[in-house]
N, C-alpha and C positions, 0 to 999 in steps of 0.2 A: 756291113753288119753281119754277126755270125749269127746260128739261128741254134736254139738249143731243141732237143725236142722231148717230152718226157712219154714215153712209150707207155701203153699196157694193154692189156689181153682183155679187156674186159671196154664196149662202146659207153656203156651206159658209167666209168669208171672216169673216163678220159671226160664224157662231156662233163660229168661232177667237177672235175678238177679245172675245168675250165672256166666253169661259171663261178665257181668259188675264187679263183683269179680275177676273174672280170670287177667281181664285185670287190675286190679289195683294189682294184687301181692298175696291176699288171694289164699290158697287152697281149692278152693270150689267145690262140684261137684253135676247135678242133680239127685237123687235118691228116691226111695217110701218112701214115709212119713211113720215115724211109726204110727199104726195102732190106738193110742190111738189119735191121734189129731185128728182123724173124719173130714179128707181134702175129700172134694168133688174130686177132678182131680186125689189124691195121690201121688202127687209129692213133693217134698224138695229139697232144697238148702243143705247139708252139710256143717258143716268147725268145725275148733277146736275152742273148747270156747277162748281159748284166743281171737280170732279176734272179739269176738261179739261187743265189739264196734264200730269198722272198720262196719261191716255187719250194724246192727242200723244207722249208717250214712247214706248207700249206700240206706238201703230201705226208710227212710226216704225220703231222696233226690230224689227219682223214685217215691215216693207216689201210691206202688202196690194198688190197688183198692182190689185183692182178697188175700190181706197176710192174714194170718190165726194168725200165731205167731210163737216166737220161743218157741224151746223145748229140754232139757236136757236130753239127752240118758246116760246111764253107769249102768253099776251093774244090769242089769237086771230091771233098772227101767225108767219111761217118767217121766219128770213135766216139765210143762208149766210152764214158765218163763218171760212170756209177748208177 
């Protein structure tokens, strides 16, 4: 499974988005941002790429002020992805 992760600078930002996931059915969880996205707070959102449209909706709809982006983990490698 690949792991998406939606990054931002802000803790109390990431756990909103998380819980806001939770509650709608995604499996989301707060955890450190990998290291390549250079997030000020170092916090992320987790979930499986399948839901990143689901996610995109959600942060859209909240309008995070400190999202950073998302970012595809697997294989030993990061890429931003938006």
């Amino acid at each position: 499974m690949r792991w998406v992760y939606a990054v931002f600078r802000s803790r109390t930002q990431a756990l909103d988005c998380a819980a806001r996931l939770q509650r709608g059915g995604v499996g989301a969880a707060a955890v450190s941002a990998p290291r390549e996205a250079n997030a000020g707070c170092g916090l992320a959102v987790r979930f499986a790429e399948d839901a990143l449209p689901r996610v995109r909706r959600v942060a859209a709809q909240a309008g995070y002020s400190a999202f950073v982006g998302f970012y595809r983990v697997g294989a030993g490698c990061v890429q931003r992805i938006g």
